[in-house]
DODRENSE-64845 format. One line per field, with one value per residue (C-alpha): x, y, z; residue in three letters; residue number from 1. Coordinates in Angstrom, 1 decimal, padded with zeros to 4 digits. Example, Ala and Ser with C-alpha at 12.3 -4.5 7.8 and 13.67 -1.06 7.14 Angstrom:
residues 2
xx 012.3,013.7
yy -004.5,-001.1
zz 007.8,007.1
aa ALA,SER
i 1,2
END
This chain:
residues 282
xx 018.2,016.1,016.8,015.0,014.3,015.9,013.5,013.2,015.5,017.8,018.9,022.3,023.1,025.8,023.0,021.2,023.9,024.7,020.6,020.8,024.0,022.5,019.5,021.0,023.8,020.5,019.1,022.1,022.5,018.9,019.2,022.0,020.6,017.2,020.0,021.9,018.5,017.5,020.5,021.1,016.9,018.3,021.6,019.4,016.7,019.3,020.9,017.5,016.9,020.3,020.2,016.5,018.3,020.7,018.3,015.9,019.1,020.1,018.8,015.8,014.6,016.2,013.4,014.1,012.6,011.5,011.8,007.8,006.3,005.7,008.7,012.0,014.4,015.8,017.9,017.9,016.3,017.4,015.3,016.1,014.4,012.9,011.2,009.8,009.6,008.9,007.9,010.2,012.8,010.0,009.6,013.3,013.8,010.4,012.4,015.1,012.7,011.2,014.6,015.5,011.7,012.1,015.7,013.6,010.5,008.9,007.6,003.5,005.5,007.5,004.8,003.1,006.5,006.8,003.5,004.5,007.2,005.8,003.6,006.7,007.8,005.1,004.8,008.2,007.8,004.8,006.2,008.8,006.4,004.4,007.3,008.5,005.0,004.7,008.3,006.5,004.0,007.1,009.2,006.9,007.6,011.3,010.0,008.0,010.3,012.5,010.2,007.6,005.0,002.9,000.0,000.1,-000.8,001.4,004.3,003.5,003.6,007.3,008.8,009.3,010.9,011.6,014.5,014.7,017.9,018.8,017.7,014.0,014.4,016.8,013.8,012.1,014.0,014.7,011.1,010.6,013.3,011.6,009.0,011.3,013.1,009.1,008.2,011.4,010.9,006.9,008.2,010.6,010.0,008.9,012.2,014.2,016.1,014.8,017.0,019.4,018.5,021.1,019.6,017.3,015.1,016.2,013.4,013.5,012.3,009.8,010.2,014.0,013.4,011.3,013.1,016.6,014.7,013.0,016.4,017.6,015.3,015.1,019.1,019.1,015.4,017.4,020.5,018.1,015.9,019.0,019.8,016.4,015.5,014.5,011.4,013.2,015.3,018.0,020.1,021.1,024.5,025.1,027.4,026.6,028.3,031.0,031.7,029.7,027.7,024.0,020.8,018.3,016.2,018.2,019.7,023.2,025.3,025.2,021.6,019.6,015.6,013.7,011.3,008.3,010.7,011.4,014.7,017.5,019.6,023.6,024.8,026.5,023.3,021.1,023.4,021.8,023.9,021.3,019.1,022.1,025.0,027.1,029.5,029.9,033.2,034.8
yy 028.7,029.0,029.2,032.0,031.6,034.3,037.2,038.1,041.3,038.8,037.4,038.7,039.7,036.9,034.4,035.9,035.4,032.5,031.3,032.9,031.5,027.9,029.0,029.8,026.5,024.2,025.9,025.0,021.5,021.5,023.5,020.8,017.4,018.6,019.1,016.4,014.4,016.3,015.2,012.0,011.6,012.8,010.9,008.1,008.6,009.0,005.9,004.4,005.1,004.2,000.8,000.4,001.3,-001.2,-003.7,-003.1,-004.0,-007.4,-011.0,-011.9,-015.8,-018.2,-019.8,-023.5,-025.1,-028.7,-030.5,-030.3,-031.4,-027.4,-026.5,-028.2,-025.5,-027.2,-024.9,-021.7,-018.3,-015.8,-013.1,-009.4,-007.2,-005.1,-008.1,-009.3,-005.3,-003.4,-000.5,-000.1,002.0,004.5,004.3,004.7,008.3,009.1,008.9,011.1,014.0,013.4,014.1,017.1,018.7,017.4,019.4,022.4,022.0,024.8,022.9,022.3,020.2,018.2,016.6,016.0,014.7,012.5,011.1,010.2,008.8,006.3,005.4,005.1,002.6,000.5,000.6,-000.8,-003.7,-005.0,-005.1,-007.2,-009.0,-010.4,-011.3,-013.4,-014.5,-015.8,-015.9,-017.9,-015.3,-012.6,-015.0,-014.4,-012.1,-013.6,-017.0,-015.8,-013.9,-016.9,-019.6,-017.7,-019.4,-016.9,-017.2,-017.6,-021.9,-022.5,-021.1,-023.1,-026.1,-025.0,-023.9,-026.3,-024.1,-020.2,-020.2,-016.2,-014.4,-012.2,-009.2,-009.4,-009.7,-006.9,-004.9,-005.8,-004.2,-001.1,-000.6,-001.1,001.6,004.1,003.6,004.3,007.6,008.9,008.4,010.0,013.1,012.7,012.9,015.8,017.9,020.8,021.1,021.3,024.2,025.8,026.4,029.2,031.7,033.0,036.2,038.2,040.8,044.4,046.0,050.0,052.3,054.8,057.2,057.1,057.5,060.5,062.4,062.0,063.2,066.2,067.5,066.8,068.7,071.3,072.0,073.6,075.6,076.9,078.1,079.3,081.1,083.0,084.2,084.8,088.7,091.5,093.3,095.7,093.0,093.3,090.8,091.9,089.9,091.7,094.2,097.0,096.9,100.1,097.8,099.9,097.8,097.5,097.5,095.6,097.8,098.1,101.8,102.6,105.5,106.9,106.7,107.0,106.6,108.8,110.9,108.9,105.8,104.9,103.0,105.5,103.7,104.7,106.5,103.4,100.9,104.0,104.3,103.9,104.3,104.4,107.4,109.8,108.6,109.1,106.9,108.2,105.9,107.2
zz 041.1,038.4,034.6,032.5,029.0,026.6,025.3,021.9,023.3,024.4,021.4,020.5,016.9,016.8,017.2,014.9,012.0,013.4,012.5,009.3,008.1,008.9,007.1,004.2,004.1,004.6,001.5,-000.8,000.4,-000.5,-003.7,-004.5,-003.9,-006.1,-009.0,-008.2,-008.4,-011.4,-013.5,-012.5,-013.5,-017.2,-017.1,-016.6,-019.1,-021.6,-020.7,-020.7,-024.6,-025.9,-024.5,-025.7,-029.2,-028.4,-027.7,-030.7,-033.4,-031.4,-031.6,-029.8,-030.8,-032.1,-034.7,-035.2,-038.5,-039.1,-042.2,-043.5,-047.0,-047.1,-046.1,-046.7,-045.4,-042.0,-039.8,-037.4,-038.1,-035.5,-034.9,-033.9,-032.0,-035.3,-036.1,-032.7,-031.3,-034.4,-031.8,-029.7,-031.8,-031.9,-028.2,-027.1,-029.7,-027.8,-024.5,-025.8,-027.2,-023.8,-021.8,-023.4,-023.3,-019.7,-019.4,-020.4,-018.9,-016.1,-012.8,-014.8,-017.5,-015.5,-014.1,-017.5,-018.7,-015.5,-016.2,-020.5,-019.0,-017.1,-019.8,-022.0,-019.7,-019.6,-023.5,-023.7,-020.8,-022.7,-026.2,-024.6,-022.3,-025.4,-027.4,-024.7,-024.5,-027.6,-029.4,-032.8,-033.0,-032.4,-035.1,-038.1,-039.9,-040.2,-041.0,-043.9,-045.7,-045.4,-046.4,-048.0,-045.6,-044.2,-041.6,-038.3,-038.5,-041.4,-039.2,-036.2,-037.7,-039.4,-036.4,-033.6,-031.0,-030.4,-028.2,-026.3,-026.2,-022.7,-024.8,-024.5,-020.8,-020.7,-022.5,-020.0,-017.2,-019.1,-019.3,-015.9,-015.4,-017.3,-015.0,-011.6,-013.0,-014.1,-010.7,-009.1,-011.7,-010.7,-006.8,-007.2,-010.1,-008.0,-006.3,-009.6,-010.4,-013.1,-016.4,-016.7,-019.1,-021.4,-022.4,-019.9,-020.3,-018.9,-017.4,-017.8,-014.9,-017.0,-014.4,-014.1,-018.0,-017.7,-015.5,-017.7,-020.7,-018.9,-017.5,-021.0,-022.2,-019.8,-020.1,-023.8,-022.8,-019.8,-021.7,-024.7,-022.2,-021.1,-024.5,-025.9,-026.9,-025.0,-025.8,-027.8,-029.9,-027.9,-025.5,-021.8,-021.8,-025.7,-026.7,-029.2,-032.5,-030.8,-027.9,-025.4,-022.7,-023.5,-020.3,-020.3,-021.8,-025.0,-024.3,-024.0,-022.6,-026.0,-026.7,-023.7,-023.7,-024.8,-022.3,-023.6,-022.9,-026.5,-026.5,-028.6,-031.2,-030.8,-034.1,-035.2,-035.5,-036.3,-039.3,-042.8,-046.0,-048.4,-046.8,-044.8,-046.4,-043.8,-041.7,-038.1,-037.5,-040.3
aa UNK,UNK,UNK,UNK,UNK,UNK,UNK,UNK,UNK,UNK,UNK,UNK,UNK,UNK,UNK,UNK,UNK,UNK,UNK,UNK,UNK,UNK,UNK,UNK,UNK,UNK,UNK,UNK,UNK,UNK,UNK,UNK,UNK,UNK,UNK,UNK,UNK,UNK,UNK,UNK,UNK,UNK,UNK,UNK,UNK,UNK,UNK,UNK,UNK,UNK,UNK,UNK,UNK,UNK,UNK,UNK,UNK,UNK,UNK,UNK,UNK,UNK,UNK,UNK,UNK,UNK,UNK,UNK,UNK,UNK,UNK,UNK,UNK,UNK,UNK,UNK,UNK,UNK,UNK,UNK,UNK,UNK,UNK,UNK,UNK,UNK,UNK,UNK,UNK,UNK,UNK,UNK,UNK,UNK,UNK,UNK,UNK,UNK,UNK,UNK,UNK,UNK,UNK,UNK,UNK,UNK,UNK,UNK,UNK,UNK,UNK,UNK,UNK,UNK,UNK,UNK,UNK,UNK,UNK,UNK,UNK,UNK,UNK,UNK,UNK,UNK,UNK,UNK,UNK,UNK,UNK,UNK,UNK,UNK,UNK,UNK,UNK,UNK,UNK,UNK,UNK,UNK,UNK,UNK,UNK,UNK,UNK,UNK,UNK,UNK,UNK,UNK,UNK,UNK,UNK,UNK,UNK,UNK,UNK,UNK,UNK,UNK,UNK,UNK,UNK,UNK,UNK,UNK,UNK,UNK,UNK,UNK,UNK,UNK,UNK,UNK,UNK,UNK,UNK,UNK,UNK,UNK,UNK,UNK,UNK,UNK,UNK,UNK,UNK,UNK,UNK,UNK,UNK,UNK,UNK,UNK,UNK,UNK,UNK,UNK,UNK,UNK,UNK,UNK,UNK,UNK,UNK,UNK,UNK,UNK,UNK,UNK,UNK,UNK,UNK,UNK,UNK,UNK,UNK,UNK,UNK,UNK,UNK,UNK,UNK,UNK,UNK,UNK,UNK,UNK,UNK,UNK,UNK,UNK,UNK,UNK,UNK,UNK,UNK,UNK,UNK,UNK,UNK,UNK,UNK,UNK,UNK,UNK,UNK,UNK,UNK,UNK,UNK,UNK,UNK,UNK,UNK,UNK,UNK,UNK,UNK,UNK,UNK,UNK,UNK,UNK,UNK,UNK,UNK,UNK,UNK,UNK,UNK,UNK,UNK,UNK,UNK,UNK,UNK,UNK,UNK,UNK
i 1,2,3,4,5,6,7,8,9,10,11,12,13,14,15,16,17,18,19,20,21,22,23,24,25,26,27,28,29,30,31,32,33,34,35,36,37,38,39,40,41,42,43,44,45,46,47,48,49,50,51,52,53,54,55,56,57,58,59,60,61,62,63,64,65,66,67,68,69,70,71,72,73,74,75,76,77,78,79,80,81,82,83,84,85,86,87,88,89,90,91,92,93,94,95,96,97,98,99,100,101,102,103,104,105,106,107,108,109,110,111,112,113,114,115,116,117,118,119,120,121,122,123,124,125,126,127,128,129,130,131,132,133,134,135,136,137,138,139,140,141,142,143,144,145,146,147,148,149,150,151,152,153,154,155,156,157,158,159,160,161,162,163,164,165,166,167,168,169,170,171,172,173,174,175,176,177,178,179,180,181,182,183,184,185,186,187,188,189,190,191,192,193,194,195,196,197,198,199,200,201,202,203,204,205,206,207,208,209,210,211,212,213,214,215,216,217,218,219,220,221,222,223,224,225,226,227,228,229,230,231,232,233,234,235,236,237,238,239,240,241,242,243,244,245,246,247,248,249,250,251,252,253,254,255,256,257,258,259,260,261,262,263,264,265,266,267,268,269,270,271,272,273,274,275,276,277,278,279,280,281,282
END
């Protein structure tokens, strides 16, 4: 025996649904890992700039000073982070404005974003990478205003060791993680969903529109046109002043036309006071 392969006319409609409904669940699992991914990217940025915060107010060095003939203050300077990383409090509020423009941002942006934001990271990894490089040089500023010995050579020969804390290594790392989050926003920022929109804008169909107004219009020019006068001044639907019908011609069964086909006025409306003086419904 052998085995045909289904026709296109051989695909029942329950298959069909069947298709589409799979269709349609791989497109949300989709739809929901790309926002899963998108806020865990801004959980993570956020994260990222608070503890670069953190870092930037704690102790860096430890600055120990040796009894010189220019110096006789013996003892330990520590060192925070605004002294040795004067930048990096600008950098971490730079990586929050940059989360919530990146929260924002349409699919062009996101990569431009992505992009700062790796640069971001590197900025912070190398202010930390030359403190630890050099944690006198880093010490300075602290050591002068203690001392009042300023210059780079005056302080070396003040300062016999610069012990690092765990913070400029932690620094370190948090740049590093700037770096990893840019490049996941870098690898997925077209498959974000975009923003919801609290107020929308309402398209109007014109023609819709035009045809509403035209029957508007054309509704009160239709009941007008009913009612508007005859040739002789007179409607068809009106009633003489005695109550007798009235044509469309404007005679009545009182005053029929003339031979010549002149409408005749009934006595009542051919009435005039000031000329006959008299009142036919008297």
């Amino acid at each position: 025996m052998t085995s045909e392969t289904p026709g296109p006319d051989d695909v029942t409609p329950a298959a069909t649904d069947a298709a589409a409904t799979d269709a349609d669940e791989r497109l949300e699992r989709a739809t929901a890992r790309a926002k899963r991914v998108k806020y865990l990217s801004l959980l993570g940025l956020v994260v990222l700039s608070a503890l670069s915060l953190l870092a930037w107010t704690q102790t860096w060095f430890s600055a120990q000073l040796s009894q010189t003939q220019n110096s006789p203050v013996v003892g330990i300077i520590e060192v925070s982070g605004e002294v040795a990383a004067p930048a990096l409090s600008a950098l971490a509020l730079a990586g929050l404005a940059l989360t919530a423009a990146l929260a924002i941002a349409g699919v062009l942006f996101r990569y431009i974003l992505a992009v700062l934001n790796i640069l971001l990271g590197v900025c912070i990894s190398l202010s930390a990478f030359l403190a630890l490089q050099d944690g006198v040089r880093a010490s300075e500023p602290a050591v002068t205003q203690v001392t009042g010995i300023a210059g780079h050579e005056s302080v070396r020969t003040i300062v016999s060791s610069a012990i690092p804390t765990a913070w400029p290594i932690v620094t370190l790392i948090l740049g590093i993680g700037f770096v990893l989050v840019g490049a996941l926003v870098l690898a997925t920022a077209r498959r974000w969903p975009s923003s919801s929109k609290r107020y929308r804008t309402v398209a109007v169909n014109t023609a819709d529109a035009a045809t509403d107004g035209a029957s508007t219009a054309d509704g009160p020019s239709a009941d007008l046109g009913s009612r508007e006068p005859g040739s002789h001044g007179h409607s068809a639907a009106a009633a003489s002043s005695t109550g007798a019908p009235v044509s469309t011609d404007g005679t009545t069964p009182e005053a029929p036309a003339a031979a010549d086909g002149t409408p005749r006025m009934d006595p009542v409306d051919s009435w005039d006071e000031l000329t006959r003086g008299d009142d036919p419904t008297r």
